[in-house]
Each structure stands twice: as structure tokens, then as C-alpha cells.
C-alpha positions in Angstrom: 18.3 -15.7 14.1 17.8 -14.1 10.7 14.6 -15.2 9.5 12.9 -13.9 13.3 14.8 -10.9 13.0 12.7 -10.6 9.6 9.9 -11.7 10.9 9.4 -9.2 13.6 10.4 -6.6 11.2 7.5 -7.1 8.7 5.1 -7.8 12.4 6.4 -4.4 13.3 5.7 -2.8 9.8 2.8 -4.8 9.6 1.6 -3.5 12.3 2.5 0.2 12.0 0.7 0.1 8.7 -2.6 -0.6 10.2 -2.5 2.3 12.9 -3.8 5.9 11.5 -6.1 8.4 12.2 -9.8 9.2 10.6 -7.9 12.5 9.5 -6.0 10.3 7.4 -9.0 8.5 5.6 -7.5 7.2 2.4 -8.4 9.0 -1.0 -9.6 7.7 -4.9 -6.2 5.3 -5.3 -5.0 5.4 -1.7 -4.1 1.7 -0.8 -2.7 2.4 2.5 -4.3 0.9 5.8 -6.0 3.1 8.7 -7.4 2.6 11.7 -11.3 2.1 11.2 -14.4 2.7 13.4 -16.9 0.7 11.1 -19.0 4.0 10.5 -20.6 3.1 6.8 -20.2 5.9 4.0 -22.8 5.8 1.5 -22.2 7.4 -1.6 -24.8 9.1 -4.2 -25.9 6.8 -7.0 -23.9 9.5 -9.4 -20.7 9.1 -7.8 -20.4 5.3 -7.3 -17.7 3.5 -9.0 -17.9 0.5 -10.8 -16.2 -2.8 -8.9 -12.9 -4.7 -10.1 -13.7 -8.2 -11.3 -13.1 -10.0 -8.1 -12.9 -13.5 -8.1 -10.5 -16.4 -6.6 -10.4 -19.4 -5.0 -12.4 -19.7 -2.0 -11.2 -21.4 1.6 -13.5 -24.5 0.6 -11.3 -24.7 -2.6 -14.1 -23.9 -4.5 -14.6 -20.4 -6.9 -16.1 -17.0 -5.8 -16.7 -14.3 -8.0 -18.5 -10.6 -8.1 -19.6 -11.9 -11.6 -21.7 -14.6 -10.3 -23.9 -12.6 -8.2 -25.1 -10.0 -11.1 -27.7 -8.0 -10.4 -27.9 -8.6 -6.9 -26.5 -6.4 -3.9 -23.0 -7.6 -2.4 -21.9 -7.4 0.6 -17.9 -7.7 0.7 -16.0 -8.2 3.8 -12.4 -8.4 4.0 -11.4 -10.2 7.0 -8.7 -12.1 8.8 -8.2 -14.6 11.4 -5.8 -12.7 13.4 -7.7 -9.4 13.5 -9.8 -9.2 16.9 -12.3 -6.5 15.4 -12.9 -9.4 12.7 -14.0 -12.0 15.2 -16.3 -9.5 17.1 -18.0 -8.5 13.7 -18.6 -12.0 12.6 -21.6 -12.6 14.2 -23.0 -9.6 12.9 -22.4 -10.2 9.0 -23.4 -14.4 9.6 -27.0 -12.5 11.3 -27.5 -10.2 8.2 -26.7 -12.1 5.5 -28.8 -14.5 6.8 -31.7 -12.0 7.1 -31.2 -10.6 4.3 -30.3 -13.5 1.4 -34.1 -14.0 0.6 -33.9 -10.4 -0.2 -31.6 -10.8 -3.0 -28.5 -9.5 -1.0 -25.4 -12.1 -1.5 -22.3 -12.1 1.0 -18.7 -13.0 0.1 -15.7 -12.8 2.5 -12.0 -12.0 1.3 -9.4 -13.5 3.6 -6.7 -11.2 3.4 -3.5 -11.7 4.1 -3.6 -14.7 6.4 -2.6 -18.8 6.9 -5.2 -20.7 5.4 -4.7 -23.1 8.2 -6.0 -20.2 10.8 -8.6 -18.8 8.1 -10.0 -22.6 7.8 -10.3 -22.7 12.0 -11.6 -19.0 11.8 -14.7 -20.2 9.4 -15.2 -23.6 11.5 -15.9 -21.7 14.5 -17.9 -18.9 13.1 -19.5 -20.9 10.3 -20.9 -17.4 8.6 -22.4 -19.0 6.3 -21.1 -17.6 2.8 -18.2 -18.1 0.9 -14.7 -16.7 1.5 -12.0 -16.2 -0.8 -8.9 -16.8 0.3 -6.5 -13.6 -1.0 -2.9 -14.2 1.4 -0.7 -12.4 -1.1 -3.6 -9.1 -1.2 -4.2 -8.7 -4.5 -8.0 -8.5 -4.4 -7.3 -5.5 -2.3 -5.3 -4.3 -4.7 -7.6 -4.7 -7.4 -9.6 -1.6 -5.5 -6.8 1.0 -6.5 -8.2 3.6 -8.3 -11.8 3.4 -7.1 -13.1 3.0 -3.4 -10.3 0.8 -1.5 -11.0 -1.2 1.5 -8.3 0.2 3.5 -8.5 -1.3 6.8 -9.1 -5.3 8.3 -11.9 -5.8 8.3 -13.4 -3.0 6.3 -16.6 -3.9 4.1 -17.8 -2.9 0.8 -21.7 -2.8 -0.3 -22.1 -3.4 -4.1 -25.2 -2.4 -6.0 -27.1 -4.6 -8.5 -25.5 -2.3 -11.1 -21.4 -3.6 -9.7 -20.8 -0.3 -8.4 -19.3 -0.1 -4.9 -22.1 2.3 -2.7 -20.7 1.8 0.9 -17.7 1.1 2.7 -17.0 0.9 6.3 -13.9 0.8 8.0 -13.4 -1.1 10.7 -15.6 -3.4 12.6 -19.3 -2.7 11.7 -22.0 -2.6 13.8 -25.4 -4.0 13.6 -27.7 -1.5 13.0 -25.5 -0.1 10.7 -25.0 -2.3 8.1 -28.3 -3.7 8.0 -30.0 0.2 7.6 -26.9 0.7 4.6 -27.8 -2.7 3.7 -31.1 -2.5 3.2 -31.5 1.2 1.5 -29.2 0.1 -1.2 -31.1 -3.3 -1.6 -34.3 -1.2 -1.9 -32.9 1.3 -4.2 -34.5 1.4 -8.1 
């Protein structure tokens, strides 16, 4: 009875933690989750910070890293198995990265905070395509503090081939969307 009363007291936090308004959008070092509408912020070449080293091990039980894609855009999306919005945006990101990997633009997932039983079934049935590293405990979330934090699931970050983060969305993005953010930062000199 103990360890369910637990439970559903870190589901209800859990949960709680996710809900927020766009009033609340988080700030430079703000790691708390909002609620996201997947618009895409672009930020000026001037103001972009430079990317944490992210690496881990990915669902496959291979190695991702940030590092290994140098010089080319990145698009990182922090997912989860449980989180509908994530399973409706799927498609989308296994359609652009398609499209747009001859382009030099790389995609790399970041399973966050999830089984890796349900993250395993997640990528069998949406096969996107690209890697995912598999973060349960968070901390490539965490490695964001201080610069531009991806705080929602799913939320996605666009790095440029320089490491610095020039996009985020929060929330589920749309098509259109990502590919236009996508493609301006690809095409940027």
C-alpha cells in the first residue's frame, strides 16, 4: 500500500509539473516543465548559446553524441513513450529528417524519463529512423540549465553547424514549422 501511495504521489507531481501557461515560458536556467504549443523560437545568430556536450547510450545500446555530428545542423527531440503529443509528432520528425539528411541536417532523439521497455515498443512502431538516447534519470535535460532548456515533452531543439542551440519549440511541432526553422538554419552561412 505504500509504495502505490508513492507512486501516485510522484504521477500526481509528475503530472502537475508538466501543466503551465505560455505566460510562464521558462527563462536562461529555468528547468521547470510548461505546457507547450510546438510554436518554434528562432533566435539571432548573436544571441545563440553554445550546446552542452550531450551524449549517452542510445535505445539500440549503441553511443550518440552532439560531438559526432560537428558541423552539421541538429535536430534534438526529447521525447517519451507515454506522452500523446510525442506519438502525434513522430511522424513528422521520421518525414523531415528523412528529407532533410542529404542536406546535412542529422536527428537524435532523447528519451526522457521513461521504461526502456515502452521507449523500445515506442521506436518499433514508429521506426523514425535516427537514433535515441535513452536519458530515464533526465540528466541530458539537465545539462541545458543555464542556456536554452527544453522545458516541456516533447520539446525540440535545432543546433547550428557552429553547436549553438538556434530554435526550440515546445510542445508538439508541426510540419510546416519545423521544416521552414529547419531549413533557414541549414541554409544559414
Amino acid at each position: 500500500m505504500r509504495a502505490q501511495s508513492f507512486a501516485a504521489a510522484a504521477l500526481l507531481i509528475a503530472v502537475a509539473g508538466c501543466a503551465g501557461n505560455q505566460g510562464s515560458q521558462p527563462q536562461t536556467g529555468d528547468t521547470r516543465f510548461v505546457a507547450g504549443d510546438g510554436k518554434i523560437t528562432l533566435f539571432q545568430a548573436a544571441d545563440r548559446k553554445v550546446a552542452p556536450s550531450v551524449e549517452g547510450e542510445t535505445l539500440d545500446g549503441g553511443t550518440a553524441s552532439l560531438a559526432a555530428h560537428k558541423g552539421k545542423v541538429v535536430v534534438l527531440n526529447f521525447w517519451a513513450s507515454w506522452c500523446a503529443p510525442c506519438r502525434a509528432e513522430a511522424p513528422v520528425l521520421k518525414d523531415i529528417s528523412a528529407k532533410t539528411k542529404a542536406g546535412g541536417v542529422e536527428f537524435l532523439g532523447v528519451d526522457f524519463k521513461d521504461r526502456k521497455a515502452d521507449a523500445l515498443a515506442f521506436e518499433r512502431s514508429h521506426q523514425s529512423g535516427y537514433p535515441s538516447i535513452f536519458d530515464q534519470p533526465g540528466k541530458v535535460a539537465l545539462s541545458f540549465q543555464g542556456t536554452v532548456p527544453p522545458a516541456a515533452i516533447p520539446s525540440t531543439l535545432i543546433i547550428d553547424r557552429q553547436g549553438r542551440i538556434a530554435a526550440r519549440a515546445l510542445g508538439a511541432v508541426k510540419y510546416n514549422d519545423l521544416l521552414a526553422a529547419v531549413t533557414k538554419v541549414r541554409d544559414e552561412r
